[in-house]
C-alpha positions in Angstrom: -101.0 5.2 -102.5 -101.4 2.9 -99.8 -101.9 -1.4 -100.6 -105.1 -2.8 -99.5 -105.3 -6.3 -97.6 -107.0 -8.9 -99.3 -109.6 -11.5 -97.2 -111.5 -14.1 -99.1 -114.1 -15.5 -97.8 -114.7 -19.1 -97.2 -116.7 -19.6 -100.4 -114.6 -17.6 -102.4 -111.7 -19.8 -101.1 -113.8 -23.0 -101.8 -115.0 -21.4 -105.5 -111.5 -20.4 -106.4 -110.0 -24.2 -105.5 -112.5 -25.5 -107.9 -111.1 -24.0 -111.4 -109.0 -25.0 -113.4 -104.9 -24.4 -112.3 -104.5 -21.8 -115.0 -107.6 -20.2 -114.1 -106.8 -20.0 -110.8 -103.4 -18.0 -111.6 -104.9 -15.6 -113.8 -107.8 -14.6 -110.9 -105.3 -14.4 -108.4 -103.0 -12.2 -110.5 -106.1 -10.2 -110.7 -107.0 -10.0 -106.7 -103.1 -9.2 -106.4 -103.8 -6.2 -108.5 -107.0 -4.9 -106.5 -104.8 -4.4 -103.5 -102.9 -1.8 -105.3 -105.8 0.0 -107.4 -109.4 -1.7 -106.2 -110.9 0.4 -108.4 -109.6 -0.7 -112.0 -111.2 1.0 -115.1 -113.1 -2.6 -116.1 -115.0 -2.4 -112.5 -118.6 -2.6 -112.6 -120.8 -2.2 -109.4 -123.6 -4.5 -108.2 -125.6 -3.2 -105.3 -122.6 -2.3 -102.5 -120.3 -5.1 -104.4 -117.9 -4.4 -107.2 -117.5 -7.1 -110.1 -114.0 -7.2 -112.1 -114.1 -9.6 -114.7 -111.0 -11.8 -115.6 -111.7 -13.7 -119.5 -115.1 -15.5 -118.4 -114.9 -15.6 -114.7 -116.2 -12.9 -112.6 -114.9 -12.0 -108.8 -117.4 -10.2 -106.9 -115.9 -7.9 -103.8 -116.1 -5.4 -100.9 -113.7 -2.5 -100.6 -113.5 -1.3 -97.0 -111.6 1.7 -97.3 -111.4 3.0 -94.2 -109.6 0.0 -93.0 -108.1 -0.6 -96.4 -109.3 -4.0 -97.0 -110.8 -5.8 -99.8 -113.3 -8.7 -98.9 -113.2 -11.4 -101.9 -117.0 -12.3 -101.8 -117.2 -14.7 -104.9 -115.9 -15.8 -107.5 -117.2 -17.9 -110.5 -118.0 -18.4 -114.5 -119.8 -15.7 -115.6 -122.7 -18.1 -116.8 -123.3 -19.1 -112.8 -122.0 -15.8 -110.7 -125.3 -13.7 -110.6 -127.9 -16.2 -110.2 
């Protein structure tokens, strides 16, 4: 099975920067884990995005799997991440 690159995207980046240090860790260790399987059995779709959830923070992406890349789109409390 072949890894997937990960891209954030500028807000993403700016989003993730934000939380709080442990927070931070946990998402990441989460984004590390999309680029082996972007598909994990939690995922959820939203239009052409996917949403995996990590406690109460949500990361919204892109898979692109043709070029086997994963776009980090956003990333935020659940409370905030859909409005």
């Amino acid at each position: 099975m072949a890894c997937y690159s990960i891209l954030w995207k500028p807000k993403a980046e700016k989003e993730l920067r934000a939380l709080p240090k442990t927070t931070i860790q946990a998402i990441v260790t989460t984004v590390e884990d999309l680029a082996i399987n972007p598909y994990p059995a939690d995922t959820k779709t939203a239009k052409s995005y996917f949403r995996v959830r990590t406690g109460n923070y949500r990361i919204i992406y892109e898979v692109h799997n043709q070029e086997l890349i994963i776009d980090i789109i956003e990333v935020g409390h659940r409370k905030d991440i859909y409005r």
